[in-house]
N, C-alpha and C positions, 0 to 999 in steps of 0.2 A: 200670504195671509190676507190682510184688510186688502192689499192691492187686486186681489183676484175678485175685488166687489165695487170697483170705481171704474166707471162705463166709459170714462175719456180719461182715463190714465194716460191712453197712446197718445194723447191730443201733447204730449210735454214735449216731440219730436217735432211739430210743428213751430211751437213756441223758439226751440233753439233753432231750428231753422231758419226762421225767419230774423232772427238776432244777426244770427251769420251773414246772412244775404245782406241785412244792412251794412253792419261793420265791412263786410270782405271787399265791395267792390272800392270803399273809402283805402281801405291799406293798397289796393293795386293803382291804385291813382298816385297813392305815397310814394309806392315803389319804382311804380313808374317816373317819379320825377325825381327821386333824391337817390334809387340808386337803381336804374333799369338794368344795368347786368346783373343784376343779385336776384334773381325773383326769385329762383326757384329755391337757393341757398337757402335766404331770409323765411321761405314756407317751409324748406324742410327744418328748420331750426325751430321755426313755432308750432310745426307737427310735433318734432319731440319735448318740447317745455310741455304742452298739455298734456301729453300723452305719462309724461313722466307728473304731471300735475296729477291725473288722473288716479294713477295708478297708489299715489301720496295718499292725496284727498279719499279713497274707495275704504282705506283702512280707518279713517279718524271719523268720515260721517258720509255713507255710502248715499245715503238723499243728495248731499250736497255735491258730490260726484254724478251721480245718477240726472238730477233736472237744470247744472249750472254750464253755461256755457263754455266760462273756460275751460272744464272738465269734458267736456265732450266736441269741442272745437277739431281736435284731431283728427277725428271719425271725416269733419266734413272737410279737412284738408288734407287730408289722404285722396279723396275724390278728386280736389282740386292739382293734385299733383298728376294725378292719372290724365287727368284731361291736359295739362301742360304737356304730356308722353314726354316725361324726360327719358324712359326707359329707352333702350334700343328697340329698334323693330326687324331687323336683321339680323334672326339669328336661325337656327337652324330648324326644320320643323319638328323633330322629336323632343328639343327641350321645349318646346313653342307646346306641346301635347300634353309635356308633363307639368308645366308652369300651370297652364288653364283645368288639368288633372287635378294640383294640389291646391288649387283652389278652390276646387269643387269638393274637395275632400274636408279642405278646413272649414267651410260653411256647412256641410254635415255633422264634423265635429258640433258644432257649438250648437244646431238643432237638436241633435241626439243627444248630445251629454254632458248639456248648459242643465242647470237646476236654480230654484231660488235660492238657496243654501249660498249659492258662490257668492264673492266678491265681486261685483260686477258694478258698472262697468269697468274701469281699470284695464289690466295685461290681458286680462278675458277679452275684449271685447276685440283684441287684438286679430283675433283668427277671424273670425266673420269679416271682419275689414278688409282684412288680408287679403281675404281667399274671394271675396266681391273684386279686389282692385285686379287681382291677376286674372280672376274670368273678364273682364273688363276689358285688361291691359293686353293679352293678347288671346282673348276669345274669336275676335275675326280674322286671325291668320290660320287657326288650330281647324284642322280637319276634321277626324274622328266626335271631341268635344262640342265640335260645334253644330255640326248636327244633333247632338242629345239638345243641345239649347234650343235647335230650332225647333224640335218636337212641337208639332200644332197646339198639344193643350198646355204645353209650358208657357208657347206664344200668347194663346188666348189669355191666359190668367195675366201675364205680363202686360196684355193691352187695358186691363183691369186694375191691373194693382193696386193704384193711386185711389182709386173709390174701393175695391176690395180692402186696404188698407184704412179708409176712415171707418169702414160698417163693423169689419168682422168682432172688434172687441166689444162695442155694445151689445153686439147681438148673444156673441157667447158669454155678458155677463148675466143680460136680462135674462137669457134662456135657463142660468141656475138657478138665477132668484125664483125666475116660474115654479120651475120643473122641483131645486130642492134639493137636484143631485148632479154629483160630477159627472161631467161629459168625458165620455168616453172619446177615442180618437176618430173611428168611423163616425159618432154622432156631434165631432166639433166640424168633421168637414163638411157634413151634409150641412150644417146649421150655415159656416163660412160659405160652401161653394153653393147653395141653395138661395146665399141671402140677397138682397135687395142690390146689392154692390153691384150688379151689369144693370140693373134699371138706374141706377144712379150714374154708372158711364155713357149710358147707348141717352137719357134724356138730359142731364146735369154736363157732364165735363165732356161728351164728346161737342154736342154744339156749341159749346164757347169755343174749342179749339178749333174745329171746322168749319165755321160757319160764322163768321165773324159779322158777317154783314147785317145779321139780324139782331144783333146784340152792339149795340155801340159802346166804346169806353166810359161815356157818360153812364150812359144806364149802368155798366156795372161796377165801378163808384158809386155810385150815387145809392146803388141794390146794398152795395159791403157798407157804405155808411152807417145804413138806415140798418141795416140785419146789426152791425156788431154795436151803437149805440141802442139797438132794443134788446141783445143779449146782456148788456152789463146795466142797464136799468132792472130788468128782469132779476138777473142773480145777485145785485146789490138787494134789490126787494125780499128775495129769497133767505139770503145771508141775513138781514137785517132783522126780517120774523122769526129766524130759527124756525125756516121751514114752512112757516104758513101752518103753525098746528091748530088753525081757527078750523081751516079744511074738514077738523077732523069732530066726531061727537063729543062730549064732557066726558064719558067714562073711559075712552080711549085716551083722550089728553092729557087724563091724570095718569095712567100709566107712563105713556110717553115723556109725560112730563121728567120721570125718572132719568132719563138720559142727561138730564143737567145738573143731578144730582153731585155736588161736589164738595168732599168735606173737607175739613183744614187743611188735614193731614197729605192732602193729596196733591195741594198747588201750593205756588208759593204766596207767600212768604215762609211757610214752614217747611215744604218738597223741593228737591232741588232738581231743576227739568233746565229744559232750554228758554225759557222763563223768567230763570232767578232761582231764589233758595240763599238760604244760606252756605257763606262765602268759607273756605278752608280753615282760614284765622277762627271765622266764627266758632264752627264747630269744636275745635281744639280748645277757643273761650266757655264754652260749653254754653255759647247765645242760640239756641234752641229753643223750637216751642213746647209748653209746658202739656204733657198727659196728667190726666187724672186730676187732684185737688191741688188747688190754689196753695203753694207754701214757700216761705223761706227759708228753710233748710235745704240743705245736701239733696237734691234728685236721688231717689230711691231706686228708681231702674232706668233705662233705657230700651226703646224701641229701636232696634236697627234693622235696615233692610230694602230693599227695591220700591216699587210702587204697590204692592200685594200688603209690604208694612203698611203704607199709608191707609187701608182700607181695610186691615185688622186695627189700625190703632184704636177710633174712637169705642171699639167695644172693650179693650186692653182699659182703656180710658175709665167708663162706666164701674168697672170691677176695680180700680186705683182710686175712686172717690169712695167708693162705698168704704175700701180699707184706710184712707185717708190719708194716704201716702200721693206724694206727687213725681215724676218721671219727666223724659225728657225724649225726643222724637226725634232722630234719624234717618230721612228718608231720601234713596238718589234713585230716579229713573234708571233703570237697566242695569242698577248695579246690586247686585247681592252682596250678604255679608260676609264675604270672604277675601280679605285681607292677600294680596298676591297671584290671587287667581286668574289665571289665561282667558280672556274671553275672542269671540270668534271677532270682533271689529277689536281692531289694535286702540282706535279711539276711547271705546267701551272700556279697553285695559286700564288706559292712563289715567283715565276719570275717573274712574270706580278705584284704582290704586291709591289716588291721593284722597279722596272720600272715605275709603274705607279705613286709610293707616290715621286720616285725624280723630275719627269715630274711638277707634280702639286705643288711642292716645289717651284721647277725653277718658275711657272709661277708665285704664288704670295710673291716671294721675290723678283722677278727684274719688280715686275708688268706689267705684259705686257700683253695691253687690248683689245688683239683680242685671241682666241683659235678657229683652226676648230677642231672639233672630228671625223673620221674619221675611217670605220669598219665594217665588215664582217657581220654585224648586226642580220640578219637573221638566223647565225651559233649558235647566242649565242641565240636568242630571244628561237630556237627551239632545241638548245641545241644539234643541228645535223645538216653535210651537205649534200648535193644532193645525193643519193642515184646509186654506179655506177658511179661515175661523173668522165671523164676523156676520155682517146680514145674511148670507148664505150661508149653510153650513150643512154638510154632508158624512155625519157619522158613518156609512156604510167605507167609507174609506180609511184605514186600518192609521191610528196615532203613531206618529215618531217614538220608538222603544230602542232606537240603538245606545247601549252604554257608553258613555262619554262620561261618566263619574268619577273617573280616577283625578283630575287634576281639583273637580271638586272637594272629594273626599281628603283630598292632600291641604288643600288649602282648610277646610271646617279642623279638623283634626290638628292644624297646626292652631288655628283658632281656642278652638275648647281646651287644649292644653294649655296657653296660654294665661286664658283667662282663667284653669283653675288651680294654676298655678299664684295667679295673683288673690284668690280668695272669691272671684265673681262668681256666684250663678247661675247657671244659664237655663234657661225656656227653649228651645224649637220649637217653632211653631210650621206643622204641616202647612201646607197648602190647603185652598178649599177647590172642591173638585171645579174644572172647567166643564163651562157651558157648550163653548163654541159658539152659540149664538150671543149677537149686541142685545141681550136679555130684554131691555126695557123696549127696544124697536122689536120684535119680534113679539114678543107679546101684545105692544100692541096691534101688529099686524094681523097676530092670532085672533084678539077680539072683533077687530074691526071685519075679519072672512068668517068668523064665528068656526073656525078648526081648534082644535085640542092645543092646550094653552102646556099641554105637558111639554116641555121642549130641551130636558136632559138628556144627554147620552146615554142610551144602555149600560147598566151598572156594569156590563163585563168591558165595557170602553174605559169606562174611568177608571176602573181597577186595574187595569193593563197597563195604562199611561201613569197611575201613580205609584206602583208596587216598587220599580226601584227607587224614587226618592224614597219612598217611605223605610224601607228596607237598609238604606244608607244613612238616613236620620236616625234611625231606629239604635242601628249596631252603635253608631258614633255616640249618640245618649248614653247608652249602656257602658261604652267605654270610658267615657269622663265625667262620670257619673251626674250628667242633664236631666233632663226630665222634657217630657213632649206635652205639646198642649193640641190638640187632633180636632181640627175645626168639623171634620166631615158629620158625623153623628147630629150636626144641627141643620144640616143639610139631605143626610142620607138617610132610610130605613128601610128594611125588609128587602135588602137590593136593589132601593128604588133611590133616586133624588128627585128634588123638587126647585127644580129650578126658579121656583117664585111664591118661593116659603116667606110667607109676612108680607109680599106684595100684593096681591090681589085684594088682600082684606084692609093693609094699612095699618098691620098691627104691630103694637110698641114694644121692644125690648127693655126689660128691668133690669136685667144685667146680664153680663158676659157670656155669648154663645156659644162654648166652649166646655169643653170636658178637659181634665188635666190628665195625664196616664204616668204616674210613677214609672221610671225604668229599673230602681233597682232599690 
């Protein structure tokens, strides 16, 4: 998603690397003096603590696996082991065929039939490793395989790599941003094997390595000094303008300006993120921020739900003042309002578990007999979201629609029963259709090239991606006798949506943009 739009993503390979390289040559100094017979033992013991850290860490917060060292130390002590060759090297040449075989086979695996969907990195990242250490490990004894490696244009990229590997992901991200649309496989290589990466080997990294005499260790210290304290003066600068939006004209910047838009309901101290929010106790004290009018009585409703509640609340809000009733807000990043529900990170589980069971506490210990439910719907129905979605964005590319609704459906269901069994109310409240595009950066990208500021998906995109949540909110309303509240109709008409209804103009809502639809 957002990752397929961040141009030094790869640059985070470097960061741990370079970690490694410090730390690793300090612990071989260790090893070498408090226990030199141990080395290889002591590595392969901290190969598997990470490697088992990893595989921990991937399920509770796959970032924190993905860019932290410990988490990914493994990878580069597996290398280090292969260079140590504790393996044999006498052994027979047909398993010596099939070793260098199944490693080339397990590095296909993981190109061919890695997705962003997995857990990664973790037990996953295990076969690439693998199958790298055994071409590695005994690639120059293997006959047959070793010819495929020596293939000229596998050489050739191979003497590239290192710059082919710093170029190719900016190029392939800026090429979408241009172009609009997903790159095909024939048009990611031409973009890779066309790109700058052999001018950057044959004038950049070949003469530092080659040619040493013209470049002295001074100059290039003195070169990395001066580059990397003018990069963090530069992106402190960057950071610190939010971007430098002076760059841009007044009627672009008030668009733009949208992107900072941030209501209560969305951070904390009211949302509960990586941030803050309110704490377990709280919730269950029912110490929540107040929707709608100011009062001291009993909260009338509740707002529960992901971050999608947080951004239906304050209209939720508008239409609780006008009736004078006040309410209370519930909101956890990535967790919907479903009480035991499975979700794909085990982390996601636990959090949203103990979120969700004090939420539902709260509600039927102070009885309070309105709930809307409130959520991303679609993310969970299909267990995936929009594809690209973010500065780039390429509707030509068909939305995740596989059913994944059964554990949903089990968990709402067990919900709705619940609650009307306890005498509560309940609202669904649909989803509002996706954009796919970061709306407020795209429009005003739109104004500033002066192209077509229309920037929805095709109403048969967004009916495709919503008809099962809808369909499954829908039946489940009708069964426990809910009622929906359908955001779309203030968004959508005549098959069309407008992805920047009230923005362009600046115009103020009187109240609640919503249509209510009785189910029974």
């Amino acid at each position: 998603m957002a990752a397929q739009t961040k141009p030094l993503l790869h640059t985070w390979s470097l960061a741990v690397e370079e970690q490694f390289y410090i730390l690793f040559p300090l612990l071989l100094i260790a090893i070498h003096r408090f226990a030199p017979r141990r080395l290889t033992a002591v590595l392969v013991i901290l190969f598997v603590a990470s490697l088992v850290a990893s595989a921990w860490m991937v399920e509770r917060s796959q970032s924190a696996a993905f860019y932290l060292l410990p988490f990914r130390a493994w990878e580069l002590l597996l290398g280090s082991l292969v260079a140590l060759n504790p393996l044999p090297q006498r052994i027979a040449d047909l398993p010596k065929e099939a070793l260098v075989a199944l490693g080339l086979a397990l590095i296909a695996v993981a190109v061919f039939g890695f997705d962003d969907r997995m857990a990664f990195p973790g037990i996953a990242a295990l076969l690439p490793c693998l199958g790298a250490a055994l071409a590695i490990q005994f690639g120059n004894g293997s006959r047959v395989t070793a010819k495929l490696l020596r293939f000229p244009p596998l050489v050739s990229v191979g003497l590239i790599s290192y710059s082919l590997y710093l170029w190719h992901w900016p190029l392939i991200v800026f090429t979408r941003m241009l172009s609009g649309y997903s790159l095909g496989l024939v048009t990611t290589l031409l973009v890779v094997l066309g790109s700058i990466a052999t001018l950057s080997w044959a004038f950049i990294e070949r003469p530092f390595r080659g040619n040493r005499s013209h470049i002295g260790r001074k100059s290039v210290f003195g070169g990395a000094i001066v580059v990397a304290v003018g990069a963090v003066i530069l992106g402190n600068t960057v950071v610190h303008m939010k971007g430098i939006p002076g760059r841009l004209p007044d009627s672009v910047q008030k668009i733009y300006a949208a992107t900072y838009d941030a209501g209560p309901y969305g951070v904390s101290p009211c949302f509960i993120d990586d941030n803050g929010g309110p704490s377990i106790s709280d919730i269950r004290a029912g110490k929540l921020c107040n929707v709608g009018a100011q009062s001291s009585q009993d909260p009338a409703f509740v707002v529960w739900g992901d971050s999608h509640s947080g951004a239906m609340a304050p209209a939720i809000g508008v239409a609780a003042r006008a009736a004078g009733v006040s309410g209370l807000f519930a909101g956890h990043a990535s967790c919907p309002p479903l009480p035991g529900v499975p979700l794909s990170a085990r982390g996601d589980t636990e959090r949203c578990g103990a979120f969700n069971d004090a939420v539902k506490d709260l509600i039927l210990s102070r009885h309070i007999p309105l709930v809307f439910l409130a959520a991303y719907w679609p993310k969970y129905i299909h267990d995936a979201e929009l594809p690209n979605e973010g500065v780039y964005f390429d509707p030509s590319v068909p939305p995740p629609v596989a059913d994944k609704s059964a554990p949903i459906k089990a968990a709402l269901s067990r919900l709705l029963d619940d609650l009307k069994k306890a005498g509560t109310r309940v609202i669904l409240v649909h989803d509002v259709p996706e954009m796919g595009h970061y709306i407020p950066e795209a429009a005003a990208k739109a104004a500033m090239e002066g192209t077509s500021t229309d920037l929805a998906p095709p109403w048969d995109y967004l009916n495709k991606r919503q008809a099962l949540s809808r369909e499954v909110l829908t039946q489940l309303a009708q069964t426990y006798n809910a009622e929906i509240v359908d955001p779309l109709p203030a968004f959508c008409a005549n098959q069309h949506c407008d992805a920047l209804l009230g923005m362009m103009a600046h115009l103020s809502v009187s109240g609640p943009p919503f249509r209510t639809w009785p189910t029974s």
